[in-house]
Backbone as a ProteinNet text record, in pm:
[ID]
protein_1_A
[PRIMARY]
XXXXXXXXXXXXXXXXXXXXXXXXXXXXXXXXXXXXXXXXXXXXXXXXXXXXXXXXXXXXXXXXXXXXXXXXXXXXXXXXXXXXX
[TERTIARY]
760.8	616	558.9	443.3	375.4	217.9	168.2	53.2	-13.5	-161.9	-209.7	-341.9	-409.6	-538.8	-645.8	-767.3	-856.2	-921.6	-953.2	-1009.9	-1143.9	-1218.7	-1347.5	-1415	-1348	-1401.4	-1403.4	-1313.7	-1296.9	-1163.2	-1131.3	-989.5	-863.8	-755.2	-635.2	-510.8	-428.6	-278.6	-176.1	-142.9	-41	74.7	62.3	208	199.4	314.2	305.3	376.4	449.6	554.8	432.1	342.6	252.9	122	139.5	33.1	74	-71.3	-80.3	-96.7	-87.3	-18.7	-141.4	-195.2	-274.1	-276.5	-375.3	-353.9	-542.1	-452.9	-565.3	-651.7	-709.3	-764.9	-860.1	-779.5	-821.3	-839.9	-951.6	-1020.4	-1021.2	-939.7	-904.9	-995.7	-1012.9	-1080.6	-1053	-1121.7	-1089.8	-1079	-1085.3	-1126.4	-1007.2	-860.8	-732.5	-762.1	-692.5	-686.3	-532.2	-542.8	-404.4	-400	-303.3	-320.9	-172.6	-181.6	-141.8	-130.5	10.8	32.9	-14.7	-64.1	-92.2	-104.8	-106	-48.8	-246.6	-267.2	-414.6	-381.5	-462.4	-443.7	-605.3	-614.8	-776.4	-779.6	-916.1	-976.5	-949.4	-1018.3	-927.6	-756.3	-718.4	-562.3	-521.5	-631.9	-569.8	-526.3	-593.6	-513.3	-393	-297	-182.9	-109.8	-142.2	-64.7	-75.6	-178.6	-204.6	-82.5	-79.5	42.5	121	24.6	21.8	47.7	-7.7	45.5	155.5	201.8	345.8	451.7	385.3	540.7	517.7	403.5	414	461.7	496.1	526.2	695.5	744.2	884.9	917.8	900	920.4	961.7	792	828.1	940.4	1007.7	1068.5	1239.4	1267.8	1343.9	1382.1	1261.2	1296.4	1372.8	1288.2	1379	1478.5	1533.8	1669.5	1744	1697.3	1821.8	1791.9	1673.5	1694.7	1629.6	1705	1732.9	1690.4	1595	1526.9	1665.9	1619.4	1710.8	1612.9	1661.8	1567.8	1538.4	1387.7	1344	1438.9	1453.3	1487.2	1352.5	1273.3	1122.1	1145.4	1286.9	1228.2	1248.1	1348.2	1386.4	1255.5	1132.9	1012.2	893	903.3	817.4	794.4	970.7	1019.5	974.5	994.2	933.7	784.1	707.9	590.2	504	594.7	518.1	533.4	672.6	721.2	577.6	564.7	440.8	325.7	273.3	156.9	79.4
2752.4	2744.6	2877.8	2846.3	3009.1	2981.4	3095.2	3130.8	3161.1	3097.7	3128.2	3148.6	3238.3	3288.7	3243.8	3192.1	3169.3	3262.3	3301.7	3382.7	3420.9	3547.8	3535.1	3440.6	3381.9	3247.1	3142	3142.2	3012.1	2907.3	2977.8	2923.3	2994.1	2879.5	2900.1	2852.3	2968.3	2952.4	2851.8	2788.6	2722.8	2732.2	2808.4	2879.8	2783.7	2877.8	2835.4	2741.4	2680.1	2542.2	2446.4	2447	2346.5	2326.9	2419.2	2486.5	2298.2	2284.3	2143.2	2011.1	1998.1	1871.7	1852.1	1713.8	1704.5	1662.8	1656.8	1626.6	1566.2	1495.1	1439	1551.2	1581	1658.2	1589.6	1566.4	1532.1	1609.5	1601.3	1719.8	1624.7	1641	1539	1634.2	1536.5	1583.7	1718.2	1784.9	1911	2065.6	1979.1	2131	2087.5	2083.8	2107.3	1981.5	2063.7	1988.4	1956.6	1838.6	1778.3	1809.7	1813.8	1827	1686.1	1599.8	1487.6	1504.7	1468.9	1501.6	1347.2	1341.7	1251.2	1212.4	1109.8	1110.5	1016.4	1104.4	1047.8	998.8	894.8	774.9	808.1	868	810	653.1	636.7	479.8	402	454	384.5	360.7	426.9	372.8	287.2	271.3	212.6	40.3	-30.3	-170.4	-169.4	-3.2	-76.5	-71	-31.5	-41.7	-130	-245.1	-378.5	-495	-564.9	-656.1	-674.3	-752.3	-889	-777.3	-678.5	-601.1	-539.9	-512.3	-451.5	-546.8	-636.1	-770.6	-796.9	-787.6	-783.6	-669.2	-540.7	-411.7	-445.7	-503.2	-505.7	-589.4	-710.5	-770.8	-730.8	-681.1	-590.1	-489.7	-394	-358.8	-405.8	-462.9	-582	-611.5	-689.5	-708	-615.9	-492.8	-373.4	-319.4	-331.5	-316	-432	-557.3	-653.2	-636.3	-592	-620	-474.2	-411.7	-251.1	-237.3	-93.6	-88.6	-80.3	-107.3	-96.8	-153	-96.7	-41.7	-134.8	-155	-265.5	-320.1	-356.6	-391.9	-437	-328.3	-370.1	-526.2	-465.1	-596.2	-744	-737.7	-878.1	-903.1	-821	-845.6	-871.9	-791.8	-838.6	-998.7	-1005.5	-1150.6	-1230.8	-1217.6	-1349.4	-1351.1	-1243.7	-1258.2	-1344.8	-1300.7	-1390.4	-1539.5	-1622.4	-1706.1	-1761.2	-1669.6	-1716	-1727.5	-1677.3	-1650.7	-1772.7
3757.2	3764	3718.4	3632.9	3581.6	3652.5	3639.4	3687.7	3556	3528.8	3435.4	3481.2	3393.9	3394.1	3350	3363.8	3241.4	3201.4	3050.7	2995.5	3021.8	2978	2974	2861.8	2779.8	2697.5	2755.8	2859.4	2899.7	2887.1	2865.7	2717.4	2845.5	2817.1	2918.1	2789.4	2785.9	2666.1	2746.6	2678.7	2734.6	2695	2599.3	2507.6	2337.1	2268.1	2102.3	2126.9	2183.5	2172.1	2191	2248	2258.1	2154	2077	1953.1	1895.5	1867.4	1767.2	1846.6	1936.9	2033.4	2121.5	2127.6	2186.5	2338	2404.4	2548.5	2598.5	2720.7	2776.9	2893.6	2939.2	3046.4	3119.6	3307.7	3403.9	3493.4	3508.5	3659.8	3737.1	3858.5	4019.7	4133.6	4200.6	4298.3	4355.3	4408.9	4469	4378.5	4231.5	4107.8	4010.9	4107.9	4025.8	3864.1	3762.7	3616.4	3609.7	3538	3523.8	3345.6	3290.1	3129.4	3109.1	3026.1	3006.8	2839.8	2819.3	2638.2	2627.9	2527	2455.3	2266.7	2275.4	2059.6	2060.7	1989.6	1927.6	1798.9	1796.9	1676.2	1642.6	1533.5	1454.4	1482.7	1491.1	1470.8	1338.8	1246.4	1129.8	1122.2	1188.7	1198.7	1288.1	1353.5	1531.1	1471.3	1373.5	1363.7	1315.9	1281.1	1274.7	1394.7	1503	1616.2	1711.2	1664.2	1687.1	1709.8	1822	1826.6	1713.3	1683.7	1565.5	1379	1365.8	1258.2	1318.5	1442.4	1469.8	1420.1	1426.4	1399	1255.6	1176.3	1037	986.1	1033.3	941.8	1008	1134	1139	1066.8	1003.8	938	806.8	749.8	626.5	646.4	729.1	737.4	775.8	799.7	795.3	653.8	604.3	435	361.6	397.2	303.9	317.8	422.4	494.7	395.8	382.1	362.9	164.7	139.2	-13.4	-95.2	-118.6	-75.1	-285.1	-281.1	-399.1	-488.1	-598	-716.8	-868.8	-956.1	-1070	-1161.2	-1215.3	-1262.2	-1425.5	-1470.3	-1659.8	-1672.9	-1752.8	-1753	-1917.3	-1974.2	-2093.8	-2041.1	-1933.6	-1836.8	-1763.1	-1722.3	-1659.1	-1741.9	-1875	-1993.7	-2011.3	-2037.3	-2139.6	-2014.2	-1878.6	-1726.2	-1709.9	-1756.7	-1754.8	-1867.3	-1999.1	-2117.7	-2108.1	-2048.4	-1997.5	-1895.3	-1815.1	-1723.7	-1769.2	-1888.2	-1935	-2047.1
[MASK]
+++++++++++++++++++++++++++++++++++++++++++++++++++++++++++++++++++++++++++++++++++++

């Protein structure tokens, strides 16, 4: 256990291992603060951590596991496209 100070800013170090990392801050009854790590998700990102897109990106991921990149023959994709066209 350490003893820490608060500054005349206001501001309390919690050390460089924790530099970057965010946290929640709860003041409980009686004054004492709790500090709680936490992983912040921007809002624009928050639908991929959505059920229903969790089971579509394992999926997609899944796929790529079983059919693993390997390099196009663009004239074999030419000649299937004109075929389609």
């Amino acid at each position: 256990m350490e003893i820490k100070i608060v500054g005349k800013s206001g501001q309390i170090s919690v050390g460089k291992a924790m530099a970057g990392l965010g946290f929640i801050m709860e003041t409980l009854p009686g004054g004492d603060i709790l500090l709680k790590h936490a992983i912040v998700v921007p809002v624009n990102e928050r639908w991929l951590h959505e059920p229903a897109m969790k089971k579509k990106l394992a999926r997609a991921d899944e796929w790529m596991r079983d059919h693993p990149a390997k390099e196009t023959d663009l004239d074999e994709l030419a000649a299937s496209i004109e075929t389609v066209s």
